[in-house]
C-alpha atoms as an extended CHARMM CRD file, in Angstrom:
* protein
*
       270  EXT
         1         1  UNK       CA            -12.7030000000      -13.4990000000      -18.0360000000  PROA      1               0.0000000000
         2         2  UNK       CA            -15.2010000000      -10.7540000000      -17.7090000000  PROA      2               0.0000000000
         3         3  UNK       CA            -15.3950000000      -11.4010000000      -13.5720000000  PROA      3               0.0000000000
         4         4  UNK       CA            -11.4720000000      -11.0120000000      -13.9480000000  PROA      4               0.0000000000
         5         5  UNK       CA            -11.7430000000       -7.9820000000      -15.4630000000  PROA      5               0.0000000000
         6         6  UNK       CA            -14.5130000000       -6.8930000000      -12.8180000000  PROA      6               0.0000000000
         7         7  UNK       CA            -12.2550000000       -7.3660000000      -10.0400000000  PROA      7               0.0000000000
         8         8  UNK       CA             -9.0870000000       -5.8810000000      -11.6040000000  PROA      8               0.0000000000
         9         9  UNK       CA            -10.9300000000       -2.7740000000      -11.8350000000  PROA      9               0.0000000000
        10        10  UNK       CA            -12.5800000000       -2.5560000000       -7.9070000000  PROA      10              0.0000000000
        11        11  UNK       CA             -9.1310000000       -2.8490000000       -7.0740000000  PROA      11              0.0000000000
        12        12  UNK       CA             -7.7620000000       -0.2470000000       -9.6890000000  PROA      12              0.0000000000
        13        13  UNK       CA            -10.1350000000        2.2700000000       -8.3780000000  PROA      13              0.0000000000
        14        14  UNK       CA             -9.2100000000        0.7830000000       -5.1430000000  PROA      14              0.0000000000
        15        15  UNK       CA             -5.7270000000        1.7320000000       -5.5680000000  PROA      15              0.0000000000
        16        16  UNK       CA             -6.6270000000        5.2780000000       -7.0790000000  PROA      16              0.0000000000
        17        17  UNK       CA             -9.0270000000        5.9190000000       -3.8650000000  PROA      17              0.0000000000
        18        18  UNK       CA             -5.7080000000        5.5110000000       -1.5680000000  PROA      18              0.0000000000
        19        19  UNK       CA             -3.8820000000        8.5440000000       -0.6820000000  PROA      19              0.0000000000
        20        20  UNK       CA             -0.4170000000        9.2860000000       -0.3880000000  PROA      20              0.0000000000
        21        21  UNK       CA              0.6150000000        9.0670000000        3.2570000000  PROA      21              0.0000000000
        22        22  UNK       CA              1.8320000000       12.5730000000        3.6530000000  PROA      22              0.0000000000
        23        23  UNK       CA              2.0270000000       15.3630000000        1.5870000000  PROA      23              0.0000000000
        24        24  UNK       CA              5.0230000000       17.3350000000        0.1230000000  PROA      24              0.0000000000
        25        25  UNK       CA              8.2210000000       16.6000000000        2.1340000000  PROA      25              0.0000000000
        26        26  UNK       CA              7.2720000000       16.0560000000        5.9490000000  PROA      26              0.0000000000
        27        27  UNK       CA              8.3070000000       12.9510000000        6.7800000000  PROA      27              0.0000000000
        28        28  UNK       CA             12.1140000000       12.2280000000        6.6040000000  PROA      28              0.0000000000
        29        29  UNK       CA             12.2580000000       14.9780000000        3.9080000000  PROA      29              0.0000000000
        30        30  UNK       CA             11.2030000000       12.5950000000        1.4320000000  PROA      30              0.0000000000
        31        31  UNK       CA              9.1890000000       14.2210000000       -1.5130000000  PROA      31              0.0000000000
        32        32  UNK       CA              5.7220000000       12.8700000000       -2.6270000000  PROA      32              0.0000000000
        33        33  UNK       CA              5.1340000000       12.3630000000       -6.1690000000  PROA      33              0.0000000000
        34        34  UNK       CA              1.9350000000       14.0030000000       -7.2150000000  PROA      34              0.0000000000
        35        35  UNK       CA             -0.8170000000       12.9080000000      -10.2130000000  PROA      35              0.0000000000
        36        36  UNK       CA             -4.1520000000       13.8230000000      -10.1920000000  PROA      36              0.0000000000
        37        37  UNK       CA             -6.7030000000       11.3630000000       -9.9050000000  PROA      37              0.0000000000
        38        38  UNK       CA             -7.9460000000        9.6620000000      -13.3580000000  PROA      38              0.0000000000
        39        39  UNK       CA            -10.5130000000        6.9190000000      -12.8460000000  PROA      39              0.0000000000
        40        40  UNK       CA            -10.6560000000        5.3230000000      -16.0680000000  PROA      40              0.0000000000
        41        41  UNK       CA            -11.5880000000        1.5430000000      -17.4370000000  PROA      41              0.0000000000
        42        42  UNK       CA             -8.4170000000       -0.5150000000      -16.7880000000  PROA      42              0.0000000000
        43        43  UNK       CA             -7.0450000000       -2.7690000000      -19.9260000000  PROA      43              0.0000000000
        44        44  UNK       CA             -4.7330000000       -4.4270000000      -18.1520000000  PROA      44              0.0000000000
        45        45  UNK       CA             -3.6940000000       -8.0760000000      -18.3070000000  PROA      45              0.0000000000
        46        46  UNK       CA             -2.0870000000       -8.8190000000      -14.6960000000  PROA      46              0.0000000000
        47        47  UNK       CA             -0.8690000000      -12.7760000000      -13.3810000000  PROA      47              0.0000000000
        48        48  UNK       CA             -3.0500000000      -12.9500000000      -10.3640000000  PROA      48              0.0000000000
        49        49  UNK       CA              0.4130000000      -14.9980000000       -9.0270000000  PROA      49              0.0000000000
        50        50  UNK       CA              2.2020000000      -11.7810000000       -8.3320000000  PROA      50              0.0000000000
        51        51  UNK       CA              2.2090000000      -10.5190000000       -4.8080000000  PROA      51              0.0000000000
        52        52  UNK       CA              0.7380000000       -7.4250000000       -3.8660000000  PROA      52              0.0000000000
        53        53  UNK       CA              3.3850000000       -5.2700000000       -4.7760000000  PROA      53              0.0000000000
        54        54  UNK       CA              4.3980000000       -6.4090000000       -7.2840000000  PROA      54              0.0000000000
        55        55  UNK       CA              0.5050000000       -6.4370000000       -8.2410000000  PROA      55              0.0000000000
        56        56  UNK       CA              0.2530000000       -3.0460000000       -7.5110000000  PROA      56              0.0000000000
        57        57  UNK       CA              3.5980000000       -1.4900000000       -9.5370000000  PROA      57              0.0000000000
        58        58  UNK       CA              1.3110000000       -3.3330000000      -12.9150000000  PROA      58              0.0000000000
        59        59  UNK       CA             -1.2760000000       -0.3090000000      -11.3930000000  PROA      59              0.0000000000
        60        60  UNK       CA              1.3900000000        2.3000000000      -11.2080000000  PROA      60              0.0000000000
        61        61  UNK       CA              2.7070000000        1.7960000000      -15.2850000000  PROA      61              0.0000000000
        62        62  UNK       CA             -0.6220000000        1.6440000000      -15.6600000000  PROA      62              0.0000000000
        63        63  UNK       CA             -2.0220000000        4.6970000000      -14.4210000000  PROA      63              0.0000000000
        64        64  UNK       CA              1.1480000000        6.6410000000      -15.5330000000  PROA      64              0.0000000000
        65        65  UNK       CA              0.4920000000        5.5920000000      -19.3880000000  PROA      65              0.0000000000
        66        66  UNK       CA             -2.7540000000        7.1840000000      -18.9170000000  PROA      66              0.0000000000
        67        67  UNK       CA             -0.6950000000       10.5770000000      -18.8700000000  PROA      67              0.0000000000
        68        68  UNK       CA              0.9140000000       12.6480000000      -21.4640000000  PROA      68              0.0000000000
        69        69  UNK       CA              3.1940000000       14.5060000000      -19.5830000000  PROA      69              0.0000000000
        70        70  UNK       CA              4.9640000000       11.2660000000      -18.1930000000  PROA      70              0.0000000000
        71        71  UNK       CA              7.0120000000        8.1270000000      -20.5060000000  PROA      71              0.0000000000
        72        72  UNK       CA              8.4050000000        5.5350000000      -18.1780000000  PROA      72              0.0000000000
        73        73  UNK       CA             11.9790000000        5.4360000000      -19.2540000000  PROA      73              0.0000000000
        74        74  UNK       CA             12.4480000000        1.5800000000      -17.1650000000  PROA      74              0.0000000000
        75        75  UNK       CA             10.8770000000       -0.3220000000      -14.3010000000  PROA      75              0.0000000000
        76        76  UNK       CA             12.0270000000       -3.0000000000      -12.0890000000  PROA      76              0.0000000000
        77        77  UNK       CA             15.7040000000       -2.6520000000      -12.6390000000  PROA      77              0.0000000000
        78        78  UNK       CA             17.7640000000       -5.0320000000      -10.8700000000  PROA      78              0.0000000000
        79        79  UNK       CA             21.3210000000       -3.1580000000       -9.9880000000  PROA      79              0.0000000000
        80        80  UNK       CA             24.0440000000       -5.8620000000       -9.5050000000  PROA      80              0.0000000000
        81        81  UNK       CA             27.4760000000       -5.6670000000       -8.2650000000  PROA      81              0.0000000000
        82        82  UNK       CA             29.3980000000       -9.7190000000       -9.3040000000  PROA      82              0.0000000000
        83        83  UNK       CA             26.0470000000      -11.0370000000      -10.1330000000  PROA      83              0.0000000000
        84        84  UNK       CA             24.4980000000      -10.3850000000       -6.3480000000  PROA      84              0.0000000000
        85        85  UNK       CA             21.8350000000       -8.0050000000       -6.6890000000  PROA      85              0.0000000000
        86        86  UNK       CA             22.3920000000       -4.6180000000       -4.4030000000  PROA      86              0.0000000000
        87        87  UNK       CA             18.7330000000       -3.4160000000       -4.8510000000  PROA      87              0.0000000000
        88        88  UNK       CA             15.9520000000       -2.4720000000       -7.4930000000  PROA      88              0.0000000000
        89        89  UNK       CA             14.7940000000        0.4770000000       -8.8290000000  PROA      89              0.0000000000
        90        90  UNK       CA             11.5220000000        0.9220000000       -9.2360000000  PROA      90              0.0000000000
        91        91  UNK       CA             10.6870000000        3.0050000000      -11.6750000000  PROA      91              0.0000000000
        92        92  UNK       CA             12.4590000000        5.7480000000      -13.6530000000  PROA      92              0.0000000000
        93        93  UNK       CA              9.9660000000        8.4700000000      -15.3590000000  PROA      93              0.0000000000
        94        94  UNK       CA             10.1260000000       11.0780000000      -17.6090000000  PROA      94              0.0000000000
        95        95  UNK       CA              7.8240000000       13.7850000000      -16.8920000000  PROA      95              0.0000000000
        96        96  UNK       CA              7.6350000000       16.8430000000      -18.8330000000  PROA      96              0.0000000000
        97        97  UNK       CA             11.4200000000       15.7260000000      -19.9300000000  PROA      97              0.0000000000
        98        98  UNK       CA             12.3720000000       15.7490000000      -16.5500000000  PROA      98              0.0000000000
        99        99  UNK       CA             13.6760000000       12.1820000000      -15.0860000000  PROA      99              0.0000000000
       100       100  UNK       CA             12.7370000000       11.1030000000      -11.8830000000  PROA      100             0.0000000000
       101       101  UNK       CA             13.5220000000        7.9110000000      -10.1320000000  PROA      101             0.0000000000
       102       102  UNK       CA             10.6840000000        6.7690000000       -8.1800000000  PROA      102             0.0000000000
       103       103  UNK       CA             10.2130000000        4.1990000000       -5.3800000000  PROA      103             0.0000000000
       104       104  UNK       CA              6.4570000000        2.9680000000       -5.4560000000  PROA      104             0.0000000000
       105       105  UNK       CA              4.8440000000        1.5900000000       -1.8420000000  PROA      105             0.0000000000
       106       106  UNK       CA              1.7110000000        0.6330000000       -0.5200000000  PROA      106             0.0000000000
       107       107  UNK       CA              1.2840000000       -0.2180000000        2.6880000000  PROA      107             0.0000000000
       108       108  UNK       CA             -1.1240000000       -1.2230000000        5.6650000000  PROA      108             0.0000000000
       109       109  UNK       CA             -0.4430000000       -0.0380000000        9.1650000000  PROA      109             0.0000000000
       110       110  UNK       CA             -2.0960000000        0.0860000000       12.2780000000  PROA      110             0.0000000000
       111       111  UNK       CA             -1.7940000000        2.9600000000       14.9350000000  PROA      111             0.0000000000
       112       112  UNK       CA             -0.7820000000        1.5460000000       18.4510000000  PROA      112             0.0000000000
       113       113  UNK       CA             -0.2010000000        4.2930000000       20.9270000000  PROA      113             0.0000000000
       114       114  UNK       CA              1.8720000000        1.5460000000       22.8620000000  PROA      114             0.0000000000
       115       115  UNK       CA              4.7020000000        1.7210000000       20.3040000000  PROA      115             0.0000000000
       116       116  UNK       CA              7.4960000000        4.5650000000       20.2660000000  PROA      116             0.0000000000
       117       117  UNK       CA              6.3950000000        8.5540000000       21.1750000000  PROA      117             0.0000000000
       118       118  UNK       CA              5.9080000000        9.7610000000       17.7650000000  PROA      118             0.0000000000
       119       119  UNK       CA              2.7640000000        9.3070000000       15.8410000000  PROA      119             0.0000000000
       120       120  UNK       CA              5.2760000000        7.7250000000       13.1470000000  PROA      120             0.0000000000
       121       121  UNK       CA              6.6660000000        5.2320000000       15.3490000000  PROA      121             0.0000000000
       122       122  UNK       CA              3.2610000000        4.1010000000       16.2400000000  PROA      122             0.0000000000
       123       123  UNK       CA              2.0490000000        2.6720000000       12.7040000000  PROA      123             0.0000000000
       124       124  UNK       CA              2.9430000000       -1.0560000000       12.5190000000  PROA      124             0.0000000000
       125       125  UNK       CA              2.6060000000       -3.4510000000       10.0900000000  PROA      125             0.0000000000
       126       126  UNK       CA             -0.8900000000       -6.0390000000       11.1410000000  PROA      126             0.0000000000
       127       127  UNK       CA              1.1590000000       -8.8110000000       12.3290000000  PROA      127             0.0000000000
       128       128  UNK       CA              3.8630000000       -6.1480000000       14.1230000000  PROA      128             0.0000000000
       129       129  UNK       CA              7.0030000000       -7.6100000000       11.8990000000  PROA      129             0.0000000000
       130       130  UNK       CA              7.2070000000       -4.2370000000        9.9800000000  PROA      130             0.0000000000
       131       131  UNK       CA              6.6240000000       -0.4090000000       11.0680000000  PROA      131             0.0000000000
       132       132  UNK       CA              6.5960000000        3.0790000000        8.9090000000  PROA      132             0.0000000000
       133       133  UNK       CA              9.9420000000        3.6300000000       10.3680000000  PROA      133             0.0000000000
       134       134  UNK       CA             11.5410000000        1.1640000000        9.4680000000  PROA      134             0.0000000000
       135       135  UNK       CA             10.4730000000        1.3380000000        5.6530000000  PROA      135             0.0000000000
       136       136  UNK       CA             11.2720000000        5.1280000000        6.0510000000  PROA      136             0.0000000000
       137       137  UNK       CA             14.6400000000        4.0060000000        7.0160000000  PROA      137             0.0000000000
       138       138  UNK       CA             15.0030000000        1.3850000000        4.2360000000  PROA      138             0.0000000000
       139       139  UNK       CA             13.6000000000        4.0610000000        1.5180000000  PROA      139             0.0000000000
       140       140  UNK       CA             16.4020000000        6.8580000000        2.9850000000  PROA      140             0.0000000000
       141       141  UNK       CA             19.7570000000        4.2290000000        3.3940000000  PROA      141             0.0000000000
       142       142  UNK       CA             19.2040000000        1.6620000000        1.0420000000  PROA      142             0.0000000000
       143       143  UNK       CA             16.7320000000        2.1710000000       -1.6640000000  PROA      143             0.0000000000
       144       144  UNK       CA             17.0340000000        5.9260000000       -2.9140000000  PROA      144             0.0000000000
       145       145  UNK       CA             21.2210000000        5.8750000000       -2.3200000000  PROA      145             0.0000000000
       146       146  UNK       CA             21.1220000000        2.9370000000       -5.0330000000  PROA      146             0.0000000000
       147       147  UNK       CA             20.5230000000        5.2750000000       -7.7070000000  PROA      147             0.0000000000
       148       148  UNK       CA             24.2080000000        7.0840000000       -6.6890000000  PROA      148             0.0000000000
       149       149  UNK       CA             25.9400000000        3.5020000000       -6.1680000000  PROA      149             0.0000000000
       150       150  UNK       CA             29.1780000000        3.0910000000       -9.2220000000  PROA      150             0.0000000000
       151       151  UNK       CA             26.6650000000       -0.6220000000      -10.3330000000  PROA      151             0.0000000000
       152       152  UNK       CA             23.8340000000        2.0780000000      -10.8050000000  PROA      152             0.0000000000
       153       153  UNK       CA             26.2960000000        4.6890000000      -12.9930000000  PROA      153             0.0000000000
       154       154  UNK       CA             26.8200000000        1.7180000000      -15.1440000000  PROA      154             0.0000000000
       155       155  UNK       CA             23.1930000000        1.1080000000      -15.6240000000  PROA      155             0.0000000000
       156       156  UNK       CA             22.1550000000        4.8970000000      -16.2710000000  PROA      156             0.0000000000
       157       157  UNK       CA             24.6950000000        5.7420000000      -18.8430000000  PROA      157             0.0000000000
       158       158  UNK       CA             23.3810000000        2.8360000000      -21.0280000000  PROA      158             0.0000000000
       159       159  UNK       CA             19.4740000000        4.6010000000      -20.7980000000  PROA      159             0.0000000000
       160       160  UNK       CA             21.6270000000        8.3090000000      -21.1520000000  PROA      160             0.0000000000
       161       161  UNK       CA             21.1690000000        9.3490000000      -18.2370000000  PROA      161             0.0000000000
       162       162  UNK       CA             23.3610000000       10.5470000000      -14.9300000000  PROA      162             0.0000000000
       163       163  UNK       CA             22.3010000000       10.3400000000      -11.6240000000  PROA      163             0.0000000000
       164       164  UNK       CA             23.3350000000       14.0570000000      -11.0980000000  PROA      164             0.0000000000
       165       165  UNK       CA             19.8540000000       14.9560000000      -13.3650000000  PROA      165             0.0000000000
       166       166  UNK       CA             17.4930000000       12.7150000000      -11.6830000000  PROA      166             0.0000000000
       167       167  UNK       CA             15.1390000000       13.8070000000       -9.2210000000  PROA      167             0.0000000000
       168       168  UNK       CA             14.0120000000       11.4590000000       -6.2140000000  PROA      168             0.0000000000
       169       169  UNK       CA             10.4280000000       11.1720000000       -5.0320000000  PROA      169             0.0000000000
       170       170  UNK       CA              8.4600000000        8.3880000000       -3.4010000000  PROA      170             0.0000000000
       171       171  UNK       CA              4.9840000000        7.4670000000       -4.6030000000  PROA      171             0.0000000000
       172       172  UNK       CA              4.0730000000        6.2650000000       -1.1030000000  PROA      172             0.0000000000
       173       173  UNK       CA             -0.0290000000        5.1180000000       -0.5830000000  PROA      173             0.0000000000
       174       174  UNK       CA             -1.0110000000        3.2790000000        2.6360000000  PROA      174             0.0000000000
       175       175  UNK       CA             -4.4280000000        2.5800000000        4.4080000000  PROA      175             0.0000000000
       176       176  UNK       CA             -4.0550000000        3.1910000000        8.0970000000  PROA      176             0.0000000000
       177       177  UNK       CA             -6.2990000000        1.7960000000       10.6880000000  PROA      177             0.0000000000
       178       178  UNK       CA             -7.0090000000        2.7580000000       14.1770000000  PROA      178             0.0000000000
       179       179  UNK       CA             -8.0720000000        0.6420000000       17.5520000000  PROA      179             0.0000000000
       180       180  UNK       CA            -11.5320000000        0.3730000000       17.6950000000  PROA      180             0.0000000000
       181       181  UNK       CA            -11.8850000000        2.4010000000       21.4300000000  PROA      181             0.0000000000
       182       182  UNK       CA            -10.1730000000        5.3050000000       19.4650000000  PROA      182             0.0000000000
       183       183  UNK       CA            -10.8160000000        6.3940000000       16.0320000000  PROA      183             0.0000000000
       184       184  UNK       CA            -10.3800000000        9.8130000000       17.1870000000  PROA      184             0.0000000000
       185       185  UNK       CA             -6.6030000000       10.7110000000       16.8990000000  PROA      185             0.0000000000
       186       186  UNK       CA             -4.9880000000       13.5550000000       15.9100000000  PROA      186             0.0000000000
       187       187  UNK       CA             -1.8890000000       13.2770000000       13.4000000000  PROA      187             0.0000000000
       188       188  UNK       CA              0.1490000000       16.3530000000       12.6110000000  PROA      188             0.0000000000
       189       189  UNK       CA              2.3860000000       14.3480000000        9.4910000000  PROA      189             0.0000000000
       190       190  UNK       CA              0.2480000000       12.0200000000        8.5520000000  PROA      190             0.0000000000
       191       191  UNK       CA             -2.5340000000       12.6060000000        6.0090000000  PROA      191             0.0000000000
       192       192  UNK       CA             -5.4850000000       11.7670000000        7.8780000000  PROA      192             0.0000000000
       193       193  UNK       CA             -7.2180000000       10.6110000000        4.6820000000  PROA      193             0.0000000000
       194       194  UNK       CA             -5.5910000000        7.6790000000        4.5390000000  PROA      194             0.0000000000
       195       195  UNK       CA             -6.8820000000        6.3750000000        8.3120000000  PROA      195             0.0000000000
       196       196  UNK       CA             -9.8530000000        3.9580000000        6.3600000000  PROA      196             0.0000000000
       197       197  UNK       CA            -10.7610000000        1.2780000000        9.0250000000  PROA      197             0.0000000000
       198       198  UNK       CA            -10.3810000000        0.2710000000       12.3880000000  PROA      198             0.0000000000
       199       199  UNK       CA             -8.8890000000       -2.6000000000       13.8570000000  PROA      199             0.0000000000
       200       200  UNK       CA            -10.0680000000       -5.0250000000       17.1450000000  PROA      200             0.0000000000
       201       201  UNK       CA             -8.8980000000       -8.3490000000       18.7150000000  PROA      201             0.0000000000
       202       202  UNK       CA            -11.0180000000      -11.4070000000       19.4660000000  PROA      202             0.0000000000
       203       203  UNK       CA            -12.1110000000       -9.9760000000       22.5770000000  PROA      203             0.0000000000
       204       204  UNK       CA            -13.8360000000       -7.1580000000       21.2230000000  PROA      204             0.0000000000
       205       205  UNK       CA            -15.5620000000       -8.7800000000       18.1160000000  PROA      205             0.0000000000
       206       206  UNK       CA            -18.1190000000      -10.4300000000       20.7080000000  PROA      206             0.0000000000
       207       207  UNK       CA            -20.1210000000       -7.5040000000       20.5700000000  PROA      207             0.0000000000
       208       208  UNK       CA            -20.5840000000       -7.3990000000       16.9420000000  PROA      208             0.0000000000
       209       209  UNK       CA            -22.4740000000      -11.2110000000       16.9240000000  PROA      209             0.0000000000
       210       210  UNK       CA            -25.1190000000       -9.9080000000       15.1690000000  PROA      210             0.0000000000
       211       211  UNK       CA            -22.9340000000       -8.3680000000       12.3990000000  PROA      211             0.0000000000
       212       212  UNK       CA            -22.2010000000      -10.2130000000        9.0520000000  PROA      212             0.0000000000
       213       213  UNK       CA            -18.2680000000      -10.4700000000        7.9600000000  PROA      213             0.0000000000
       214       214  UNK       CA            -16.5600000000      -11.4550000000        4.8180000000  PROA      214             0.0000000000
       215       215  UNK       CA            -12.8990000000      -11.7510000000        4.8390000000  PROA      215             0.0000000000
       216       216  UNK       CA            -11.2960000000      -11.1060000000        1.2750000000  PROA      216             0.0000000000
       217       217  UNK       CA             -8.2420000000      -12.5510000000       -0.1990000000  PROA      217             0.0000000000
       218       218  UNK       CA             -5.4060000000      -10.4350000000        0.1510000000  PROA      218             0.0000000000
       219       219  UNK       CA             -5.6770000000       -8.3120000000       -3.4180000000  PROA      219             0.0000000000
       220       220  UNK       CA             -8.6180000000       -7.0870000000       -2.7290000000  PROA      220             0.0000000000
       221       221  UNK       CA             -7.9310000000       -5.3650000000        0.2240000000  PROA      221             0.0000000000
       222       222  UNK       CA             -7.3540000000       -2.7370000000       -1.7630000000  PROA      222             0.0000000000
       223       223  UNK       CA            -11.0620000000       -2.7310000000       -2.5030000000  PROA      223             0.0000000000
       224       224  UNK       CA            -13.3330000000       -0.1360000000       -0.9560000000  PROA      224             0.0000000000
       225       225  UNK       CA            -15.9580000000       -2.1030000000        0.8080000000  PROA      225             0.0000000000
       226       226  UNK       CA            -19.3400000000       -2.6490000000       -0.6140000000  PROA      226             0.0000000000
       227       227  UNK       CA            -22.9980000000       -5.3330000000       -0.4400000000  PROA      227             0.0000000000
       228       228  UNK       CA            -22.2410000000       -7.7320000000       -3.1280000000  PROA      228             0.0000000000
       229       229  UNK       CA            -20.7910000000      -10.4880000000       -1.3640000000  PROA      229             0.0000000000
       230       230  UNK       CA            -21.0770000000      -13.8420000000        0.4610000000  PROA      230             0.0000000000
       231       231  UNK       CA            -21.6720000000      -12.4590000000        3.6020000000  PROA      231             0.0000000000
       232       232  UNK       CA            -20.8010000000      -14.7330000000        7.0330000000  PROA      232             0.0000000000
       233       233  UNK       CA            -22.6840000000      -14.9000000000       10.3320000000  PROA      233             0.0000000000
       234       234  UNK       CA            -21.1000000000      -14.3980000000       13.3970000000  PROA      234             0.0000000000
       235       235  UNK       CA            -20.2110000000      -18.3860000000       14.0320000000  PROA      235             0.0000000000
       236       236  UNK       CA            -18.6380000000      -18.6400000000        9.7570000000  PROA      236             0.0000000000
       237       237  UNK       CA            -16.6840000000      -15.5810000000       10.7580000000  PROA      237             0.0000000000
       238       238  UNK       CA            -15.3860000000      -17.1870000000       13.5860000000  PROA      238             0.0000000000
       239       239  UNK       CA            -14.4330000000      -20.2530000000       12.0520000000  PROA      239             0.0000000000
       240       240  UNK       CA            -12.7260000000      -18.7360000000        8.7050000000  PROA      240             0.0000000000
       241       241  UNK       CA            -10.7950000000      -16.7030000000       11.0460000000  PROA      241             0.0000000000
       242       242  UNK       CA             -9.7100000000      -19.0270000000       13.9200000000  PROA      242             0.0000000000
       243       243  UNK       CA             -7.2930000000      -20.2730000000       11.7970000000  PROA      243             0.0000000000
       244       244  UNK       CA             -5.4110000000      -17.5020000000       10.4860000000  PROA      244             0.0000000000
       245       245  UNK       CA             -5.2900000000      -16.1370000000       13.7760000000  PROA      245             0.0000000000
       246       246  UNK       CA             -3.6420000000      -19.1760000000       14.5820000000  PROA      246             0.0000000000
       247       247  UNK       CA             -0.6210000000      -18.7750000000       12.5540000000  PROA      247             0.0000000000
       248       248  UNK       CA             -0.0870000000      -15.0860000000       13.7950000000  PROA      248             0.0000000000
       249       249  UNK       CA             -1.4490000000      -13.2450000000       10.8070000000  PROA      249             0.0000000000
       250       250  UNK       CA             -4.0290000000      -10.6570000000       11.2640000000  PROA      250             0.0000000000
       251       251  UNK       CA             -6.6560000000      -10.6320000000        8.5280000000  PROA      251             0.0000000000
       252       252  UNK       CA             -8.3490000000       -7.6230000000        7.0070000000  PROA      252             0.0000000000
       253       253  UNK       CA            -12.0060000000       -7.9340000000        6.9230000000  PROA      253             0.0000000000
       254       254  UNK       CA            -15.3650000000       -6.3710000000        6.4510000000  PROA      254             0.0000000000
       255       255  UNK       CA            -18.1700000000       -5.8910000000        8.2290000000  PROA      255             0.0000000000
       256       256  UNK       CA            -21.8710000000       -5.5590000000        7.4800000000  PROA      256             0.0000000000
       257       257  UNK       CA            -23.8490000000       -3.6630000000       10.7750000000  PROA      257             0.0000000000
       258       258  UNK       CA            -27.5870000000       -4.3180000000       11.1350000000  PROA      258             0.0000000000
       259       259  UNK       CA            -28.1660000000       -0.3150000000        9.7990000000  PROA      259             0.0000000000
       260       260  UNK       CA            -26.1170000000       -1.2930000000        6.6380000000  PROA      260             0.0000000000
       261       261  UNK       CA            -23.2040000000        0.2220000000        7.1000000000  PROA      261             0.0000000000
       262       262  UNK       CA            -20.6390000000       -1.7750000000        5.7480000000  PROA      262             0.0000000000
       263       263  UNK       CA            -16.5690000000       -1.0810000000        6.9070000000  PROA      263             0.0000000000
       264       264  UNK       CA            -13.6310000000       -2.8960000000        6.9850000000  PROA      264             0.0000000000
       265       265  UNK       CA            -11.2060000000       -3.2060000000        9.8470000000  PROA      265             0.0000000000
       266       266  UNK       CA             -8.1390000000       -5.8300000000       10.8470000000  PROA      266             0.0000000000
       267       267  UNK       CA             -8.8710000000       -8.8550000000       13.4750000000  PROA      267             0.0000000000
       268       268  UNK       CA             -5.9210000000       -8.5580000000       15.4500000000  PROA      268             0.0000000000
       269       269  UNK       CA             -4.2520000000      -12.0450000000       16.4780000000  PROA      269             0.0000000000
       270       270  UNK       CA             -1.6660000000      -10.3180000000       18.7900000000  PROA      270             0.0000000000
């Protein structure tokens, strides 16, 4: 239980490392939700069966309880229209007696200058079957015009509420990662903060055979990289990865250099 609790917290503070991907309104005129960051001792039971996020909304109710100003007024509301569900709402907040309805993401993309001409067309998801733009799409036609859909109406009056009082903001977080010949690049949207890795493909990891490598399971790449684990050689690394590579999914790893620097970056299948 205690090791549980150890690694629900790396990836709390994880989490609360992460920026937001842009600030204000800049992309798509979608507003960023703002808190300040409050590292504090998570007490938080979370079934490590959830996926990510899913994982990481337990973070946001978390985090938000921590403050006064805000009371989360419903989460995870499923709006349905004949018993098929039309979408979910994420979160609805009070803060300082204002409501807002809030649409949490966190994401992982990877900056190919290959893809599209804007620097927002060219983050990708690590196994290229999502992008920014089309989550930015998603967020602006499906998921922020539920709250205004007649099923929605329904659902607001019963909580006392209208959608012509609520406010719309995203609480968007990503880690970005950039090819390993370039970690140079300049974005004029995009908080550069959030770039936190690099990413390479088989070819290029031959020159790191004297490196040591531990690939995490998928929660805890939200962790920030650190010593205290079972580090790989060059030949484990290999083999742990060969297969995931196999079935087209790009792992995120870390990396130990012979100074001690440790880092973590995507292996690339594609």
């Amino acid at each position: 239980m205690y090791q549980k609790t150890k690694d629900i917290q790396k990836r709390y503070d994880g989490f609360l490392q992460t920026t937001c991907l842009w600030n204000e309104s800049a992309i798509y005129n979608l507003h960023q939700f703002k808190i300040d960051v409050n590292y504090t001792k998570i007490d938080l039971e979370i079934d490590e069966k959830l996926r990510l996020g899913k994982y990481i909304e337990r973070f946001v109710s978390f985090e938000f309880k921590q403050e006064k100003s805000i009371s989360i007024l419903c989460e995870n509301v499923q709006i349905q229209q004949n018993k098929i569900t039309l979408g979910e709402l994420d979160l609805i907040i009070s803060r300082n007696n204002k409501p807002i309805h809030l649409e949490v993401i966190y994401k992982f993309y990877l900056y190919d200058a290959d893809v599209g001409v804007t620097e927002i067309e060219r983050f990708i998801g690590p196994n290229r079957k999502d992008s920014l733009v089309e989550k930015l799409n998603k967020l602006k036609e499906k998921q922020l015009p539920l709250l205004y859909s007649n099923e929605c109406s329904d659902y607001l009056k019963s909580i006392k509420l209208e959608s012509s009082e609520i406010k719309q903001q995203v609480y968007f977080k990503a880690q970005l990662f950039v090819p390993l010949s370039k970690e140079k690049i300049n974005l004029e949207k995009i908080n550069t903060d959030c770039i936190v890795g690099f990413y390479m493909n088989q070819k290029e990891i031959e020159q790191f055979k004297n490196c040591k490598f531990y690939v995490p399971i998928k929660k805890d790449w939200l962790i920030i990289p650190h010593e205290n684990v079972d580090w790989l050689n060059f030949h484990q690394f290999k083999e742990a990865t060969n297969l995931i590579l196999e079935r087209e999914f790009s792992p995120l790893c870390w990396i130990k250099k012979q100074n001690g620097e440790v880092s973590k970056f995507f292996l690339i299948w594609w």
